[in-house]
C-alpha positions in Angstrom: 14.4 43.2 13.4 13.3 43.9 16.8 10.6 46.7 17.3 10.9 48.7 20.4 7.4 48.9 22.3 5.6 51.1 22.1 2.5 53.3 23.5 -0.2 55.0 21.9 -2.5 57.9 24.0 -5.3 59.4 23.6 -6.2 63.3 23.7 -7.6 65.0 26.8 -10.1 66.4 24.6 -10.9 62.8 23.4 -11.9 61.8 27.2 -15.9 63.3 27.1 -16.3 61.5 23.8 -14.7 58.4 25.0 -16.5 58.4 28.1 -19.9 58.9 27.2 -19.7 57.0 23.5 -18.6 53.4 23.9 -19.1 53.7 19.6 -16.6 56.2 19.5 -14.1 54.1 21.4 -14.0 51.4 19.0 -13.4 53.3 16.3 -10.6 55.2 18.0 -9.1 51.8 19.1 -9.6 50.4 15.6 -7.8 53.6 14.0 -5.0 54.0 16.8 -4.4 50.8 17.9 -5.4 47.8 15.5 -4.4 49.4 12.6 -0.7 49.1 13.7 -0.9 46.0 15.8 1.0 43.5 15.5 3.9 45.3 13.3 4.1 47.5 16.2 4.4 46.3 19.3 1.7 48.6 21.2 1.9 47.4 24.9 -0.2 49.8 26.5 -3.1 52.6 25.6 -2.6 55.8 27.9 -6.2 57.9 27.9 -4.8 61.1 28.3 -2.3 62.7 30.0 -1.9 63.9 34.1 -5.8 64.8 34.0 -6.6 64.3 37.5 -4.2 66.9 38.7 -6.1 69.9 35.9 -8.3 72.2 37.8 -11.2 70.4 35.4 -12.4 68.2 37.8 -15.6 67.6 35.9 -12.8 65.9 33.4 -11.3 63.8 35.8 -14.6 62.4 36.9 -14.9 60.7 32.8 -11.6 59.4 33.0 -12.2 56.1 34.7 -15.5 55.4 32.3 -13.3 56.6 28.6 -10.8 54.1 30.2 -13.1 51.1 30.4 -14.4 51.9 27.1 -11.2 51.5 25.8 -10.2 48.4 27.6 -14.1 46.8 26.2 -12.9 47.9 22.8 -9.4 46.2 23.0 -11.2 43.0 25.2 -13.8 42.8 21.9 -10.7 42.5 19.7 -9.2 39.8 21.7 -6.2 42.0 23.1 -7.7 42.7 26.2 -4.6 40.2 28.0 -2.0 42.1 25.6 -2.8 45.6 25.8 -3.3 47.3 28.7 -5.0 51.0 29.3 -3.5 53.4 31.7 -3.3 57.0 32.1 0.0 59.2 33.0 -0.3 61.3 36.1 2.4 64.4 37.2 3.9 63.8 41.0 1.3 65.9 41.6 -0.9 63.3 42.2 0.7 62.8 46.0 -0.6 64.5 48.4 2.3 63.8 50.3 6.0 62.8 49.1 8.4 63.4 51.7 9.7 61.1 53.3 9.6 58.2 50.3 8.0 56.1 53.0 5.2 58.3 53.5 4.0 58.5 50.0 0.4 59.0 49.9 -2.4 59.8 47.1 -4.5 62.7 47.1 -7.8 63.2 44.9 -9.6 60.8 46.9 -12.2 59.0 45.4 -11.0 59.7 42.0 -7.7 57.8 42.8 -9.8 55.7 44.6 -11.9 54.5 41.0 -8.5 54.8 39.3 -6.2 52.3 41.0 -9.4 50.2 41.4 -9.4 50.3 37.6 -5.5 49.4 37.2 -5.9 46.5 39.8 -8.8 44.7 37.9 -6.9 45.0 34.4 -3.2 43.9 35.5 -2.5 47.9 34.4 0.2 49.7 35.4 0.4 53.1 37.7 2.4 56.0 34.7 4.2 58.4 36.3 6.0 61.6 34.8 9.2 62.3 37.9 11.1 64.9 36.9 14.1 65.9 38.7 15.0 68.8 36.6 11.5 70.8 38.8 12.8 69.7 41.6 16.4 71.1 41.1 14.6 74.1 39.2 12.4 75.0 42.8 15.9 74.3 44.9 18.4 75.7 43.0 21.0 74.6 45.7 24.4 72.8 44.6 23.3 69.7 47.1 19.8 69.5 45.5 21.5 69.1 42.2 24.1 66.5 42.9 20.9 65.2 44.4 19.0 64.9 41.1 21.9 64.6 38.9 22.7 61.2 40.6 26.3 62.6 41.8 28.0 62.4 45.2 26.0 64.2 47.7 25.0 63.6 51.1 21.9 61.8 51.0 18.4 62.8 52.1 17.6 60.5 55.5 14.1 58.9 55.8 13.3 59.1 59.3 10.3 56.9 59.3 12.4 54.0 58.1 16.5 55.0 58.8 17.3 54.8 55.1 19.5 57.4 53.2 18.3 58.2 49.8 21.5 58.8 47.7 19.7 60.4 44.3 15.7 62.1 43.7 15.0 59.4 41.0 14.6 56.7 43.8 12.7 58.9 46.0 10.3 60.0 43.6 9.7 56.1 42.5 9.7 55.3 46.2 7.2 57.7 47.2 4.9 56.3 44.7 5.6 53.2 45.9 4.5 53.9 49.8 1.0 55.4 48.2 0.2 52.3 45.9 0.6 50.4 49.2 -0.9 52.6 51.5 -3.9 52.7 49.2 -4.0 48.8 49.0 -2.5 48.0 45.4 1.2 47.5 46.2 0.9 44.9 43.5 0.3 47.6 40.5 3.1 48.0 38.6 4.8 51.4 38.1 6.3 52.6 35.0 7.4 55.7 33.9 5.5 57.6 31.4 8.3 60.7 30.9 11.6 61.6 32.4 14.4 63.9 31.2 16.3 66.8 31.4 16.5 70.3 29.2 19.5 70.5 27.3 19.3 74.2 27.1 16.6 77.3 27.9 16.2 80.9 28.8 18.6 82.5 30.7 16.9 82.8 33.6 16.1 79.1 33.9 18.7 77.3 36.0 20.1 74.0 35.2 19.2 73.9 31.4 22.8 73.2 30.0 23.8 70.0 28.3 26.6 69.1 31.0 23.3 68.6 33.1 21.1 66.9 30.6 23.9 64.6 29.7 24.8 63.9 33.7 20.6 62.8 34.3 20.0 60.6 31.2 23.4 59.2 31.2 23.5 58.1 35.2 19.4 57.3 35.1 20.3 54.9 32.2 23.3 53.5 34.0 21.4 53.2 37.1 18.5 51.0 34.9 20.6 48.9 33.6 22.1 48.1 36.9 18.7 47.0 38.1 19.8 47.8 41.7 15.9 49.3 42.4 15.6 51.8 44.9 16.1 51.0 48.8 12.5 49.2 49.5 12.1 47.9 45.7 16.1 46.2 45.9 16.5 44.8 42.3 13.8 46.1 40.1 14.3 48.5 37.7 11.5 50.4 36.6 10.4 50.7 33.2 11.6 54.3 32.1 10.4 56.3 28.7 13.1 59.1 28.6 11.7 62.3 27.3 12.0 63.0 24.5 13.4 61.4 21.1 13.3 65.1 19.2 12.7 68.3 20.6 8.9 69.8 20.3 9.9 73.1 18.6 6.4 74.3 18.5 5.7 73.8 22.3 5.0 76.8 23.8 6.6 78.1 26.7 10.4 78.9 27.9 12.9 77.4 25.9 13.5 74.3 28.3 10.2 73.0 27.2 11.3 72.7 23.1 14.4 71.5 24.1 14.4 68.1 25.8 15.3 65.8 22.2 18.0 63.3 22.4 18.4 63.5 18.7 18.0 65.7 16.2 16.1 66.1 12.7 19.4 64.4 10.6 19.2 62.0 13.5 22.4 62.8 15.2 22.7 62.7 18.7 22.3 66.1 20.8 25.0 64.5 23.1 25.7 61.1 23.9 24.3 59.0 26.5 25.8 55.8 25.9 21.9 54.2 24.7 23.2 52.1 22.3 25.7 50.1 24.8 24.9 47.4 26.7 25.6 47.0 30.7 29.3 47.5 31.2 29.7 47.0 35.6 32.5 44.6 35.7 31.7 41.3 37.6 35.3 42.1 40.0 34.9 42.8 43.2 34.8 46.7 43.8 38.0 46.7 46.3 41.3 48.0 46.2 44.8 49.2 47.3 44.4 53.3 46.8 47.5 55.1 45.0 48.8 58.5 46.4 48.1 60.8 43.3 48.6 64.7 42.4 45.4 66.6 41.5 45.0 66.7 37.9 43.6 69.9 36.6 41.2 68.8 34.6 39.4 65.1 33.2 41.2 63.1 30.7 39.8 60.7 28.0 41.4 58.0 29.1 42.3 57.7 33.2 41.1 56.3 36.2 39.1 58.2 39.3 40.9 58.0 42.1 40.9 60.3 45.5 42.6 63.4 46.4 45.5 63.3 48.9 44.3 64.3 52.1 40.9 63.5 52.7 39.5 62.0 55.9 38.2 58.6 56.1 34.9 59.8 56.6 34.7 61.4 53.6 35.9 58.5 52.0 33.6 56.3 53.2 30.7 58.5 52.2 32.0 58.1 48.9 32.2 54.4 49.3 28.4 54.2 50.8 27.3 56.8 48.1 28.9 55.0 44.9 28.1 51.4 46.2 24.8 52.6 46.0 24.4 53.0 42.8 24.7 49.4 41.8 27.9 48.6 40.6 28.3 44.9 42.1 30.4 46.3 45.3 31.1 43.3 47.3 33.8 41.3 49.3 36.9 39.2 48.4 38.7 39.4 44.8 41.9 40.2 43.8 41.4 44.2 44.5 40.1 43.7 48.6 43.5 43.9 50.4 44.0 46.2 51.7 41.0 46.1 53.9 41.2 49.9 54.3 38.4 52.7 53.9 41.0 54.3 51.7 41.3 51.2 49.4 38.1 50.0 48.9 37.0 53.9 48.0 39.6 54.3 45.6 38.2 51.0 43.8 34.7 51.8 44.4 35.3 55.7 43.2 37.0 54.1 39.9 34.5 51.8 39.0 31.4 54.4 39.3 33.4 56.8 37.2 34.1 54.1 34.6 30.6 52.6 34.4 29.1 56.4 34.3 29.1 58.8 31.2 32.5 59.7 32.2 31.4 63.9 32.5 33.8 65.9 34.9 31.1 65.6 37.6 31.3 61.8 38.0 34.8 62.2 39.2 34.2 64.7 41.6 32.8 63.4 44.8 32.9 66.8 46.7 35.8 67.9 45.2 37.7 65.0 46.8 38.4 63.0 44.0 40.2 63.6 40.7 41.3 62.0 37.5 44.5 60.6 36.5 46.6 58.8 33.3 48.8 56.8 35.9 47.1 53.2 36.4 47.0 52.2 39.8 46.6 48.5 39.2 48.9 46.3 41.4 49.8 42.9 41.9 47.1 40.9 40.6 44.4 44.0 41.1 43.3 45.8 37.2 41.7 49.1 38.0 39.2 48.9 35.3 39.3 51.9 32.6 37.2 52.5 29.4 38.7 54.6 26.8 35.9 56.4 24.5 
């Protein structure tokens, strides 16, 4: 049987003793780490968790030294070359984020000892993105179609002329631009936590499962596609979704307890297809586009096609937007002729829908799309459709 990888982390209240005790490091490391190792397949040692953005500076400064304790302790065990130590940081850590190519790190001389730390030990940079906060400080429908990975209209970097079609890459992005700016564009980025709540307090705006179900579900998809983000093109990111369970004795609002995929009996919160493997079809991603009615609302079964009317414009937004999100689009096949805007959206429209979660939202594009039970294959062209 395969066992998933795993991480272990230190305390922040673990960092003075660390730090100052090189004693107490080993026997952390011997309790927390060797004790499981091999059975479990521990890849990397996080010492706490976003310290250098707490207002206790004085515990930022002991984070680099309880790191390097930890990394002797695993080197004097010989796992020095399998383990690596890290720490997980908030986006807070930027002092700048907007635009993605702009990224840069604040904290100075902290970072500075930090990523100096990561380069010498083949570490990677841990993050924590979340576009829920984003979403949550911008409650505007864009900015969540935006973060949501649905149809929008992009976010345009004018320092480099690229359109950023979801938050996700420009968050990764942004880190990105800092690691290089700082000199360490070879440190790896992973990503400590991500997620979304499925519910919270009523005054807490996006915390529904539609929404939770939308993120994890499309970020999944969007992994698995390994399209990378627009200056990282085909590398996907190693992602940690947050969280398994929910923490029902975090304090808080109600978002905070109620991030869990699964619960106690170990049935799933909602489904987010974890258990399938990549399903983008190797065809090409054009096609002849059908004439079709609305349909009021989603069906099980049914393929994504467009509304009658819309312009060509907005059709090719929706091309540009669901190309982007790495479902093989390309020329020639038995789906290209026509050679129209309006036939190689419909195609294109279809396929996101089908490789997505299949939630309402995927088949919405503006409100210019819709679903329908009559297949519009033709000729030697099969619209692809999944039934659940």
């Amino acid at each position: 049987m395969e066992v998933a990888r795993k991480s272990r982390n230190t305390s922040n209240g673990d960092i003075p003793a660390l730090a100052s005790d090189p004693n107490f490091a080993e026997n952390w490391a011997n309790s927390n780490v060797l004790a499981f190792y091999p059975a479990s397949k521990i890849i990397v040692v996080t010492v706490g968790n976003e310290v250098v953005t707490l207002p206790d500076q004085n515990l930022a400064s002991q984070l680099v030294p309880a790191m390097q304790n930890v990394q002797n302790a695993l080197n004097a065990a010989s796992l020095g070359g399998k383990i690596k130590v890290s720490t997980v940081h908030s986006m807070a850590v930027l002092s700048q984020s907007e635009p993605p190519s702009a990224g840069a790190f604040g904290y100075g001389d902290t970072m500075k000892g930090l990523l100096q730390f990561l380069s010498t030990n083949g570490a990677p940079l841990m993050i924590n993105p979340y576009p829920f906060f984003a979403y949550r400080d911008d409650p505007r429908p864009e900015t969540k179609a935006f973060c949501l990975f649905q149809p929008n209209a992009g976010r345009l970097d004018s320092n480099t002329g690229i359109k950023y079609m979801n938050m996700w890459d420009a968050q990764v992005q942004a880190i990105h631009s800092a690691l290089k700016a700082a000199g360490y564009k070879d440190v790896e980025i992973v990503v400590a936590e991500t997620g979304w709540p499925y519910k919270g307090d009523s005054n807490e705006v996006g915390t529904n499962m539609e929404n939770a179900k939308a993120y994890n579900g499309n970020l999944i998809n969007r992994l698995r596609s390994k399209v990378g983000t627009p200056l990282m093109p085909g590398k996907s990111v190693d992602t940690y979704i947050f969280a398994l369970y929910d923490e029902d004795m975090k304090l808080g609002p109600a978002s905070e307890r109620s991030f869990g995929l699964f619960k106690p009996d170990l049935s799933a919160t909602y489904d987010v297809n974890l258990a399938k493997t990549t399903q983008t079809p190797t065809r090409s991603t054009n096609p002849a586009a059908p004439t079709i009615n609305p349909v009021p609302s989603p069906v099980v079964v049914g393929w994504c096609l467009p509304r009658p009317g819309v312009s060509d414009a907005q059709l090719q937004a929706n091309l540009d937007y669901a190309c982007g999100q790495g479902i093989g689009c390309g020329p020639g096949g038995a789906c290209f002729e026509p050679a129209t805007v309006a036939s190689h959206a419909a195609y294109a429209m279809n396929l996101f829908y089908q490789s997505s979660s299949r939630n309402s939202g995927d088949c919405d594009f503006l409100q210019t799309a819709a679903v329908t039970s009559t297949n519009p294959s033709y000729g030697s062209c099969a619209y692809p459709v999944w039934s659940t």
